[in-house]
N, C-alpha and C positions, 0 to 999 in steps of 0.2 A: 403736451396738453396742460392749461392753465383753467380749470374746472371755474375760480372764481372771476376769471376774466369774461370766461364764457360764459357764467351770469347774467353778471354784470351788462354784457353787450345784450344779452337775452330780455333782461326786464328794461334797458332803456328801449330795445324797441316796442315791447310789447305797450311801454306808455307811450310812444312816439304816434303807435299805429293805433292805439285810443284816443290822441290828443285829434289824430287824422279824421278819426268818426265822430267826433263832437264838431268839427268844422263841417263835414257832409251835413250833418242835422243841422248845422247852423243854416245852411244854405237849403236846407228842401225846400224851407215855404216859395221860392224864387226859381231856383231850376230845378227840371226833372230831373231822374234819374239818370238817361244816359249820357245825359251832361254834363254831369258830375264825374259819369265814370271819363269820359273824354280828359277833362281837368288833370284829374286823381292820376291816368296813363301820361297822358302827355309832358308832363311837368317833372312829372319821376325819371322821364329818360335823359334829362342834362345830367342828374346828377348821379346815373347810373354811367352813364357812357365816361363820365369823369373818372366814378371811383376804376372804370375799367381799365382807361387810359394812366392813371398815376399804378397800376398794378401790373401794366405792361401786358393786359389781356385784353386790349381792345380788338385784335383780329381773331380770338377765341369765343370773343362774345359775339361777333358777327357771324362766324364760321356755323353755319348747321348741315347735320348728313339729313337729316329727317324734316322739311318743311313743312310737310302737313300735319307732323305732331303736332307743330308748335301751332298752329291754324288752329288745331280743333282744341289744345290745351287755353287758346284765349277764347275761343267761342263758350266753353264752358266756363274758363274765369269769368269774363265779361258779363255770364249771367250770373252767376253768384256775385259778383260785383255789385251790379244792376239791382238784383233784387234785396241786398240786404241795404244799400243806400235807401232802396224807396221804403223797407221797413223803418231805418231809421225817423225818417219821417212821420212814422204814425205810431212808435212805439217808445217807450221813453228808453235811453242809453243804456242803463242796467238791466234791462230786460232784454235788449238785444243783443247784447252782452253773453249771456248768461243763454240765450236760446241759440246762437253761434255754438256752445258747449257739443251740442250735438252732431258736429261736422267730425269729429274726431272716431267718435263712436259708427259713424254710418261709414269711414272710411276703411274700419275694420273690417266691416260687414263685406263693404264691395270689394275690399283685397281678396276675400276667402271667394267670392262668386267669380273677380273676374283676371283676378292672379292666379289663383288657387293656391293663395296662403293657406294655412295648416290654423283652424280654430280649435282651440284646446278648451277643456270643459273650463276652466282656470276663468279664461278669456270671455268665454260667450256669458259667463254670469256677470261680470264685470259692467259688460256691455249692459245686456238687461238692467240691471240695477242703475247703470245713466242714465237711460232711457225713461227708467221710472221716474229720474230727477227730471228732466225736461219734461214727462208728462204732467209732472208737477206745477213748474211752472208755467206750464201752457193752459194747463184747468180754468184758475177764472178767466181766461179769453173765450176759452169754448166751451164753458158751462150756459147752459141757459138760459137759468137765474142771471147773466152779468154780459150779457148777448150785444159787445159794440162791432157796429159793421166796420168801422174805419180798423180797428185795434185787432178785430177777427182777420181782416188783411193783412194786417203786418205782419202776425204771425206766420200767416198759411205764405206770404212772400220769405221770410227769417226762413222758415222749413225748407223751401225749394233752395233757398240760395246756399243752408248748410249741405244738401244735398248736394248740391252742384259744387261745392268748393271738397268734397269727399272724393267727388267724383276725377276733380281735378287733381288731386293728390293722388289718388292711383294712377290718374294719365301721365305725372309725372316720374311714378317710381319705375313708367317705364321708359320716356325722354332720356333718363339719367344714362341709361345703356348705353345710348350711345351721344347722347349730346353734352358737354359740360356745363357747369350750372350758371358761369357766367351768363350762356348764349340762351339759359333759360331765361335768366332773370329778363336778358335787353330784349329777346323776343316775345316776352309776354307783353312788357309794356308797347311795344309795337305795336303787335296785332291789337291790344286793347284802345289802344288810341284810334286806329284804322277801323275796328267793328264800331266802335261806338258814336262813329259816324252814322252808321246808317239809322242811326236815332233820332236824327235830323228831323226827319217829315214827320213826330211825333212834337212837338212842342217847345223846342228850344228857345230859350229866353235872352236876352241881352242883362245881366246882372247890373245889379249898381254894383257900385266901384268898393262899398264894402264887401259885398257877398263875393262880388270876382278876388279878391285879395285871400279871402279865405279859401277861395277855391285853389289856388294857386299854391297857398300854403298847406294844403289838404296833398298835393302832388308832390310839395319836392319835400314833405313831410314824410308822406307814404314812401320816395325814394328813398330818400336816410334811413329810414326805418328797414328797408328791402336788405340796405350794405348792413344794418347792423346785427341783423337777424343770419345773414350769411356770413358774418364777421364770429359770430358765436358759436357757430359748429364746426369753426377752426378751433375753437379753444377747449370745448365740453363735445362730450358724447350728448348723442342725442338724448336717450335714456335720463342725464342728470340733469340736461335743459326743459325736459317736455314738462314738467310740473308747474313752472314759472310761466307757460302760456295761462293759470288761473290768476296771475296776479291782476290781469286784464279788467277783472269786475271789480278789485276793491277802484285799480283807478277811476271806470267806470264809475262808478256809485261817489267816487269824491266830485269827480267833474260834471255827473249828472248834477249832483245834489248845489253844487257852487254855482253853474253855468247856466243848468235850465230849471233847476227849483224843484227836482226830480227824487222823491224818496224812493227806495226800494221798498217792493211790498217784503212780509211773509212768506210768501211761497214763493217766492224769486230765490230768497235767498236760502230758503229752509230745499227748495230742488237743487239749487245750483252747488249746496255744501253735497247731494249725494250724487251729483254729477261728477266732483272735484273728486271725490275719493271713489267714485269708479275708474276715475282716471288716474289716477295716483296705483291706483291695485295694478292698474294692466303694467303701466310702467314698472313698479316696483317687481311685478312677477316676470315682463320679459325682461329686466336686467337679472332681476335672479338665474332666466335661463343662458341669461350670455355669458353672465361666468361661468355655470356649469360646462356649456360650451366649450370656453377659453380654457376650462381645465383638462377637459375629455381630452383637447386637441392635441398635446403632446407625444398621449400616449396613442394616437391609432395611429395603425398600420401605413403603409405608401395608397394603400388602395381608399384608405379613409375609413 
């Protein structure tokens, strides 16, 4: 293990996969949503099928026991894909940013309903108290006093798509059984190229040659970012990486603020600091329990 290597690979991607959502919002005013997600899949598979083939796991990544996981794991990507691009579009970067915070939290929830992970009093407060952060920053959209309809969708879009992308990471924790991660990554982008076709008869635009350019670089952006992110969990435990998914909003909020002239409010960032340290508690207390774990283990019995 190379903990700072595994950083390192961690927060270039986590900017790589920021730099990828300022290019989607670049291109909303022009194409929909699921033409974007088309883009974003399609483009990411040269330079996934590359890093497979220079690692000598290109017939790993092909290889799957299970086809229909990986079917319903892009059905579900695909819409959290879908729906947080088209919030992009109506919500500024650090706020989508920062209301994203929530997928990690609702992942927890649907491991204990539909794994039946083990929620500890520790945990479910943790949660609560993130929870409290995104209701935070979600107040002035759904106050009434400050009632915009375009801004009121983005969110209630941001909401479904954190949902959905929780949803997918439980659907993943159980692909891993039996599928290796290579043939995750190349069958995600697969199917997501292939669903987001049927987006077609909804309004697909011919871009100009700028907006196609970004689009383009929005894909094989989001690919590099896929190897780099599974490049870092070679090097770090998950535990020591998962903090460094907050670095996300300062990039956010630089690139809002340079790119589209975007401040963060107050309560974006006054929720998003008590999201960060709900998440910061969960991690800190399930590593706490892994070492206690890692010590327990020597001493029990053959029976455990």
């Amino acid at each position: 293990m190379h903990p700072l290597r595994g950083i390192a690979f961690k927060t270039s991607a986590i900017l790589l996969f920021t730099v990828m959502s300022a290019l989607i919002k670049a291109s909303s005013s022009e194409v929909p949503p699921g033409e974007a997600v088309f883009f974003r899949s399609f483009f990411a598979m040269p330079v996934i099928v590359a890093w497979l083939f220079f690692r000598g796991e290109l017939r790993t990544g092909f290889h799957t026991d299970w086809p229909m996981g990986h079917v319903w794991r892009g059905v579900v990507g695909v819409t959290a894909m879908g729906c947080g691009f088209a919030a992009l579009g109506l919500l500024p970067l650090p706020e989508v940013t920062a209301l994203g915070y929530a997928a990690p939290l609702m992942t927890v929830l649907l491991a204990a309903l539909l794994l039946g992970e083990r929620l500890r009093a520790f945990r479910i407060s943790a949660v609560l108290v993130g929870l409290v952060g995104v209701l935070i920053v979600l107040w002035p959209r759904i106050s009434v006093d400050n009632l915009d309809q375009a801004a009121t969708m983005g969110v209630a879009l941001m909401m479904v798509s954190a949902a959905m992308r929780a949803l997918a990471q439980v659907h993943v924790r159980r692909l891993v059984a039996t599928e290796q991660t290579s043939a995750i990554v190349f069958w995600f982008s697969m199917t997501a190229t292939v669903l987001s076709l049927f987006t077609l008869p909804f309004g697909w635009q011919v871009p100009s040659a700028q907006i196609l350019l970004c689009l383009i670089m929005a894909g094989l952006i989001g690919g590099f970012g896929q190897i780099l992110l599974t490049t870092a969990y070679r090097h770090a435990e998950a535990a020591v990486l998962a903090p460094f998914d907050y670095a996300s909003l300062l990039f956010a909020i630089l690139i809002g603020y340079t790119v589209f002239d975007e401040v963060p409010t107050t309560m974006v960032l006054l929720g998003s600091s008590v999201v960060m340290s709900a998440g910061g508690a969960i991690v800190w207390r399930e590593r706490q329990l892994g070492l206690q774990r890692g010590r327990a283990r020597p001493n029990m019995t053959p029976n455990g």
